[in-house]
C-alpha positions as CSV (number, residue, x, y, z in Angstrom):
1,X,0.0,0.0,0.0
2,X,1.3,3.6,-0.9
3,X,1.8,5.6,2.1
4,X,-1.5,7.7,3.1
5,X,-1.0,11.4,2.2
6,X,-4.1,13.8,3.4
7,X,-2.8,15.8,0.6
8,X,-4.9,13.7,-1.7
9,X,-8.2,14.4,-0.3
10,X,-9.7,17.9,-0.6
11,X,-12.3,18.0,1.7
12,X,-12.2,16.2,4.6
13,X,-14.9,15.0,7.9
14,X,-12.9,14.6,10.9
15,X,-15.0,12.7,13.6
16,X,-13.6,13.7,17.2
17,X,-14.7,10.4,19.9
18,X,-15.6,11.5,23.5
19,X,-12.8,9.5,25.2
20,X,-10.4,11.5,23.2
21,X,-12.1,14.9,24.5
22,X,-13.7,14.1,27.4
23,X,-11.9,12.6,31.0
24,X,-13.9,10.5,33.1
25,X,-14.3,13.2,35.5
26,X,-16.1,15.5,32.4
27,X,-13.6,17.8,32.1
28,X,-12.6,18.8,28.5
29,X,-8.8,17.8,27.7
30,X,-8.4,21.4,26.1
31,X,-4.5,20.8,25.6
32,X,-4.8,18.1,23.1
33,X,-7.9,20.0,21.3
34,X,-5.4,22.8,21.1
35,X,-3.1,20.5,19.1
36,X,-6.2,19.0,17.0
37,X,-7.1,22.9,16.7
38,X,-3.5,23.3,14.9
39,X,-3.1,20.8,13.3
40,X,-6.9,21.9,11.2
41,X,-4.9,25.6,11.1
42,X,-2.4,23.9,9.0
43,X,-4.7,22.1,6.7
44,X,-6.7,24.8,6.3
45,X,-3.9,27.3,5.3
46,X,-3.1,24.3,2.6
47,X,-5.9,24.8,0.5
48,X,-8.3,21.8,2.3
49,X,-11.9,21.8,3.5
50,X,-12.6,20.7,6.4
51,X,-15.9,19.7,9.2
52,X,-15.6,18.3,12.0
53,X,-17.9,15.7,13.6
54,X,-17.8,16.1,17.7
55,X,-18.7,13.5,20.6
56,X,-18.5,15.0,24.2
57,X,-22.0,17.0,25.0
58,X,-23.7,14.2,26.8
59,X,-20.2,13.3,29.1
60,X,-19.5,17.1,29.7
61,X,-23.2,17.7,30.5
62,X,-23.6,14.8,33.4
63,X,-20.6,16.1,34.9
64,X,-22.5,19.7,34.9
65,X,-26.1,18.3,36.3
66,X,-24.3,15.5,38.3
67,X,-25.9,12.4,36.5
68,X,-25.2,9.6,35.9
69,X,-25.0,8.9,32.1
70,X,-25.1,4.9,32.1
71,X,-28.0,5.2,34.7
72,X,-29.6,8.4,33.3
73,X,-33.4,8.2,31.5
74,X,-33.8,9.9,28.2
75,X,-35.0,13.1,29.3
76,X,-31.9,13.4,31.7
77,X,-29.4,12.0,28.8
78,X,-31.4,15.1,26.3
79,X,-30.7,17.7,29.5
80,X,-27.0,16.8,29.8
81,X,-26.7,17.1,25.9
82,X,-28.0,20.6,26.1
83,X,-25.7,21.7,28.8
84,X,-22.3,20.3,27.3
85,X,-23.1,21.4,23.8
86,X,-22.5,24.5,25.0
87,X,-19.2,23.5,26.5
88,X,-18.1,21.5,23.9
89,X,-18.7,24.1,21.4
90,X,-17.1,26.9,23.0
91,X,-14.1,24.8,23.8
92,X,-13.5,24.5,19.9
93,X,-14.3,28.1,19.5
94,X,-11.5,29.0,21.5
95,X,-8.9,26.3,20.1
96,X,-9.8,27.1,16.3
97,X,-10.0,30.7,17.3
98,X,-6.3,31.2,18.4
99,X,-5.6,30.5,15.3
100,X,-8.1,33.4,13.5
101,X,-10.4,30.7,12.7
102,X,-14.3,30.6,13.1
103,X,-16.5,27.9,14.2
104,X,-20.1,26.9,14.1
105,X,-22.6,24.5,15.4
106,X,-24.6,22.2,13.5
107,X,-27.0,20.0,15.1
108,X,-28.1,17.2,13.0
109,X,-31.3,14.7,13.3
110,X,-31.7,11.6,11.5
111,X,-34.5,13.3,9.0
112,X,-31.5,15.9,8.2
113,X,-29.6,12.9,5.7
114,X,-32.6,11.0,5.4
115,X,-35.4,13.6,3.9
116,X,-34.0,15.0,0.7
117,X,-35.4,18.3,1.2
118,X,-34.0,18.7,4.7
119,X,-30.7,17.2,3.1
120,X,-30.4,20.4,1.1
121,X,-31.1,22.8,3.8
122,X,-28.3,20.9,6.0
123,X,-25.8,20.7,2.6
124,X,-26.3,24.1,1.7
125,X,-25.9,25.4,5.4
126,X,-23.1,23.4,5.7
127,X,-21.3,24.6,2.1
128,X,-21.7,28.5,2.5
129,X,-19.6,28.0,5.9
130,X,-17.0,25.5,4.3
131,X,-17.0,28.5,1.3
132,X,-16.9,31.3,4.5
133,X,-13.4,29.2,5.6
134,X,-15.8,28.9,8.9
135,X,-15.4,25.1,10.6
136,X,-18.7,23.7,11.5
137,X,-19.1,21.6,14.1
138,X,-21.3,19.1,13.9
139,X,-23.1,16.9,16.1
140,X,-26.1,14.9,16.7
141,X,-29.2,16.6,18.3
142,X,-29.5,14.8,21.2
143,X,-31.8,16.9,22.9
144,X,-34.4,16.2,20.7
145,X,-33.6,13.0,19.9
146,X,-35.4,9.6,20.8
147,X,-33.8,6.1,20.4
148,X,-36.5,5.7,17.6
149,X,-35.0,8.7,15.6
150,X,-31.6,8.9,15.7
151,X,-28.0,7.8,14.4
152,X,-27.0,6.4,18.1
153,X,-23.5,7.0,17.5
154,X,-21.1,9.8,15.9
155,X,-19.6,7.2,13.4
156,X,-22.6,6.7,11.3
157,X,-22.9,10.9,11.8
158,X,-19.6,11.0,10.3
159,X,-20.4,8.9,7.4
160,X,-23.7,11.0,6.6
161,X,-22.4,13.9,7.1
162,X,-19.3,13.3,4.9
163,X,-22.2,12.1,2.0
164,X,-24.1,15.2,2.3
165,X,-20.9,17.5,1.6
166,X,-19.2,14.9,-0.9
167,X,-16.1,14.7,1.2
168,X,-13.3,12.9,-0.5
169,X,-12.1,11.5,3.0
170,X,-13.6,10.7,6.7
171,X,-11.4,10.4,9.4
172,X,-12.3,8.6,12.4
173,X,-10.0,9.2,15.2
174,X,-10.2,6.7,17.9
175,X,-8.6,4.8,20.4
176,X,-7.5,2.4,18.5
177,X,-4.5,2.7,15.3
178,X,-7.0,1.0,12.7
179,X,-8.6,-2.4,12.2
180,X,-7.2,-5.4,13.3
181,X,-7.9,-9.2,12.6
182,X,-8.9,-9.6,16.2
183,X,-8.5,-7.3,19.5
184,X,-5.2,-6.9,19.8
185,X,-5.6,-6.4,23.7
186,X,-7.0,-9.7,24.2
187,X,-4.8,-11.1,21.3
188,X,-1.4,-11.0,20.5
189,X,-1.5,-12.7,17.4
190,X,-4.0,-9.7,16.0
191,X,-2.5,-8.3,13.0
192,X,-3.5,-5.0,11.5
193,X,-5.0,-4.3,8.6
194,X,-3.1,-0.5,6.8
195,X,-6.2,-1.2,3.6
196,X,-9.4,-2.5,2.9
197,X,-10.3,-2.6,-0.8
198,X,-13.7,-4.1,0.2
199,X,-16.1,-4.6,3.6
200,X,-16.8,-8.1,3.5
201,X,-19.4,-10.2,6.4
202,X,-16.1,-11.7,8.4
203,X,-14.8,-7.8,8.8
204,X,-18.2,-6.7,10.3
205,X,-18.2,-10.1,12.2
206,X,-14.7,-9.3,13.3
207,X,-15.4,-6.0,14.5
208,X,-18.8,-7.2,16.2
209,X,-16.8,-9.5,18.7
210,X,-14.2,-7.2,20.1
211,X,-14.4,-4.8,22.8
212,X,-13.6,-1.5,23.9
213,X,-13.5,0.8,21.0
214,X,-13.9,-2.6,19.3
215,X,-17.4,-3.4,21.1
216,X,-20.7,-1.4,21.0
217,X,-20.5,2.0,19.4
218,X,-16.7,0.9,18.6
219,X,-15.4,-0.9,15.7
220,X,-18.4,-2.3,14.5
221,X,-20.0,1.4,14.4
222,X,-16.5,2.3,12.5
223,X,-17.1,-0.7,10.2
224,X,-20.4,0.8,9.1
225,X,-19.7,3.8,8.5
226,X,-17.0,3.2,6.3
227,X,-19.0,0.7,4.1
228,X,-21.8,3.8,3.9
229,X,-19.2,6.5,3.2
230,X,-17.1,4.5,0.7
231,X,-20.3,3.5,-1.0
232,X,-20.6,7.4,-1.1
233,X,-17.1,7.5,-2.9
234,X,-15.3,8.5,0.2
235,X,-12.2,6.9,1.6
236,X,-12.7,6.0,5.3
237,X,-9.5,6.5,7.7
238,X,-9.7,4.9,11.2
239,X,-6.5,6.1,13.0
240,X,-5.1,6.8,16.8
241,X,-6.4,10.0,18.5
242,X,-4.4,9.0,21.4
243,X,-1.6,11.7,20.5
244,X,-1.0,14.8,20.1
245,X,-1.3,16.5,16.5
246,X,-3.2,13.2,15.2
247,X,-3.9,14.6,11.9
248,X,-0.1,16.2,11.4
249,X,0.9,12.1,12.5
250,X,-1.5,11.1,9.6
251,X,0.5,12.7,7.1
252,X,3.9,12.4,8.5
253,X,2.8,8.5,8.5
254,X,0.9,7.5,11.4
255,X,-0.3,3.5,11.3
256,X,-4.1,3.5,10.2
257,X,-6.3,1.5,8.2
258,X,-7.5,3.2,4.6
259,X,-11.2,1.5,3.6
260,X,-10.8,2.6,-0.3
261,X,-14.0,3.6,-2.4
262,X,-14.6,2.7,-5.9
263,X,-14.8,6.0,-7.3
264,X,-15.5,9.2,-6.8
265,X,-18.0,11.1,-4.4
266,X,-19.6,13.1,-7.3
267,X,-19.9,10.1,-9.6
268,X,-20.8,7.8,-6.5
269,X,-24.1,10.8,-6.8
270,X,-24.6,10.9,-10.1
271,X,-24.9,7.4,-10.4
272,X,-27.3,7.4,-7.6
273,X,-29.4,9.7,-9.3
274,X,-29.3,8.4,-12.9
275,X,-30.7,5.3,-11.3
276,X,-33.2,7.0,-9.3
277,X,-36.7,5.4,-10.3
278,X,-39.1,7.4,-8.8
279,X,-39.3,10.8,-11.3
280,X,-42.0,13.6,-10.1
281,X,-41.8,15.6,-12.8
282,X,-40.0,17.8,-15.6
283,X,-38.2,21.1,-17.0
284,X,-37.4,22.0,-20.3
285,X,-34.7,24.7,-21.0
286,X,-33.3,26.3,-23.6
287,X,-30.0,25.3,-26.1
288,X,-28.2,28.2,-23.7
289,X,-29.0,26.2,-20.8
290,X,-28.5,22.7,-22.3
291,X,-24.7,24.0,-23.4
292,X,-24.1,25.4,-19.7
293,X,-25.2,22.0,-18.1
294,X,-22.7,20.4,-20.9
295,X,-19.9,22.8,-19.6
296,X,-20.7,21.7,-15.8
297,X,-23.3,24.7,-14.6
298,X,-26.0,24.5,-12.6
299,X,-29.4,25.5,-14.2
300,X,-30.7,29.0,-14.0
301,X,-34.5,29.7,-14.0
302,X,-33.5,32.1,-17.0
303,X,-32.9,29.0,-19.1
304,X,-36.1,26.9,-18.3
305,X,-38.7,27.3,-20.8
306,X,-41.2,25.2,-19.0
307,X,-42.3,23.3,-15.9
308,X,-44.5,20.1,-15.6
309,X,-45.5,17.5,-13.0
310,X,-46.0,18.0,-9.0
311,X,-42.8,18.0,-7.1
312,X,-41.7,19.8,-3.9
313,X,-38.2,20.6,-3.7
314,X,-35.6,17.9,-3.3
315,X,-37.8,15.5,-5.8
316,X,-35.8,14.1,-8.6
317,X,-37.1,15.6,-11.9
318,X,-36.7,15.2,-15.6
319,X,-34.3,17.8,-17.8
320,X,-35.2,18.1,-21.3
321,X,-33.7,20.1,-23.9
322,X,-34.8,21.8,-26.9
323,X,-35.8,18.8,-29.0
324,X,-38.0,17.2,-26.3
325,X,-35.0,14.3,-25.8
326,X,-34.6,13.8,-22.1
327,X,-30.7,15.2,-21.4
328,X,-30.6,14.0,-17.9
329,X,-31.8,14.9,-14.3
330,X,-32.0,16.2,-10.9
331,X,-33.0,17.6,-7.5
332,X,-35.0,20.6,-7.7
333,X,-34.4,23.3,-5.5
334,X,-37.7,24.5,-6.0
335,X,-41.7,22.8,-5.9
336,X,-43.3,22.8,-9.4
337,X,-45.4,25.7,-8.2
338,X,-42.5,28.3,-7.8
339,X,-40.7,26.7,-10.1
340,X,-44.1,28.0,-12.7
341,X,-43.5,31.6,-11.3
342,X,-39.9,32.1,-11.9
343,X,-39.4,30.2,-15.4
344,X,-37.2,32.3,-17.3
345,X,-36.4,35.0,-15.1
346,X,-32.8,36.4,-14.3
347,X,-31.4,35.6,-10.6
348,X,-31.9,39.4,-9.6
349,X,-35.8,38.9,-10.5
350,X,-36.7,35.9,-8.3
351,X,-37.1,38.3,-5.0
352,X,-39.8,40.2,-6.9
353,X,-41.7,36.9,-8.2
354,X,-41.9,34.9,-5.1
355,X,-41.9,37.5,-2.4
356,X,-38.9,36.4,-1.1
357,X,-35.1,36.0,-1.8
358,X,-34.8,32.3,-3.3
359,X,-32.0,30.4,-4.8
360,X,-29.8,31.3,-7.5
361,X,-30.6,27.7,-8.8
362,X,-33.6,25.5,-10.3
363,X,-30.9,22.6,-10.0
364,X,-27.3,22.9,-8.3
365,X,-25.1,20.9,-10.7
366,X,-23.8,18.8,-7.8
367,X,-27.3,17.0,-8.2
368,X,-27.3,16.9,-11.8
369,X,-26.6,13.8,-14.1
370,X,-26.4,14.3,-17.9
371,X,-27.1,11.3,-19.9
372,X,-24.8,10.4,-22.4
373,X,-25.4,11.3,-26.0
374,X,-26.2,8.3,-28.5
């Protein structure tokens, strides 16, 4: 295996674990975030995008209201999420900020990755902060959530998260320098594994039997969410948090295990949505607009000639071009009945013909698929 270089990978979804953060008596280890903080700073400065994904409300929070998380019922678990957030938050606030960098909370629910129209909301948030140089950091909204709604761990967070930005990399830092053929606390015979080309059932069964970071919420969790993010085109890093600087150790060499994806994250979409069988409904544009989606735009309301079918936005619709012949499709970013009002209309004219300031967009081109010509 060629030596893993985070140079290769663009955008990148870091995924902070709670034991790494967090000590057993709830206070925050703010001298390794400061190193985690620097070692972003550095990234950042070299032309990479980057979120993070945070664990650590729930444990700061029942040190704060003095519960007991393993004991605690929901409602106390939802309180002590509440009153670390705040915490945890601030903590990277002041980390990333010695370094004259912004953060921002996201708070995500299941619904956000799984409804398409809240998907957009929570991509487009999350894109005009990544575009702002402003580091979100995310986490899951545990006051709100219920076991019946919810990831129930940060790793499958991760893994949604780094679909709905198209990262090119996820790294989950652990406790643990990657994936082994068996615990290799309990085993000395367990031999690590530096790349996985593909998840197979004795991996997951592997990681299902361990313990530790290997047990519940540990490497199986890890396991999963590098089968969903590679299936999203995303390689999947599981490497030691345990150290200072763990992303600068990552690409100075660092052991870790590399779960390879076959592809890319745009074509892993694309091919998602060319196969998507459930079409609402339909646009036509213009030959301008058909050449712009050919030269990788989005497309413009000023290039839609008409509008057909009932969709809200986030529905897969139809994109035909001049001739009638079907040129490929997409998410709309608008329902069929504003998409009627602002058909052909210049971006400065949309304010005037919904009432209020919409997208630039009818469909982004990062959920756009052109079929091929015959």
């Amino acid at each position: 295996m060629a030596a893993l270089s985070l140079a290769d990978f663009k955008r990148l979804v870091v995924k902070v674990g709670s034991s790494l953060l967090v000590a057993d008596d709830g206070e925050l280890d703010r001298a390794w975030l400061d190193t985690l903080a620097h070692d972003i700073a550095v990234l950042q400065r070299a032309g990479h995008e980057l979120i993070v994904v945070s664990s650590g409300a729930i444990a700061i929070g029942s040190s704060v209201l003095g519960i007991n998380k393993r004991r605690a019922r929901l409602e106390g678990l939802q309180a002590a999420a509440a009153a670390g957030q705040v915490q945890l938050v601030h903590a990277y606030q002041e980390a990333l900020g010695r370094h004259g960098i912004a953060a921002a909370q996201v708070l995500l629910t299941l619904e956000d990755t799984e409804n398409r129209r809240r998907f957009l909301n929570a991509r487009g948030t999350l894109g005009r902060l990544i575009e702002g140089s402003v580091i979100p950091i995310v986490n899951e909204n545990d006051t709100v959530a219920t076991d019946e709604i919810r990831y129930g761990d940060n790793d499958r967070l991760a893994a949604r998260v780094a679909q709905l930005v198209m990262a090119d990399a996820l790294v989950l830092l652990s406790d643990v320098d990657g994936f082994y053929t068996a615990d290799p606390a309990a085993d000395d015979s367990a031999e690590h594994i530096p790349e996985v080309t593909r998840i197979t059932a004795a991996m997951q069964s592997m990681a299902g039997e361990t313990r530790s970071d290997f047990g519940s919420g540990g490497m199986a969790t890890k396991v999963q969410a590098a089968r969903i993010a590679t299936h999203a085109g995303c390689s999947t890093i599981i490497a030691s948090g345990q150290i200072e600087h763990p992303l600068d150790a990552l690409s100075t060499g660092a052991r870790c295990t590399v779960f390879r994806p076959q592809g890319t994250p745009a074509a892993a979409r694309k091919q998602w949505l060319a196969g998507v069988l459930e079409v609402r409904g339909e646009m036509a544009i213009d030959q301008g607009a058909a050449g712009a989606l050919r030269n990788g735009k989005s497309l413009l309301p000023v290039g839609v000639v008409g509008v057909s079918g009932n969709f809200r936005r986030g529905d897969v619709v139809n994109i035909s071009g001049p001739d009638g012949a079907e040129l490929g499709r997409g998410l709309a970013e608008y329902s069929d009945q504003e998409a009627l009002r602002i058909v052909g209309c210049r971006s400065e004219e949309i304010e005037d013909r919904l009432g209020y300031r919409g997208r630039a967009e009818m469909v982004h081109r990062d959920d756009l698929v052109l079929f091929d010509k015959d």
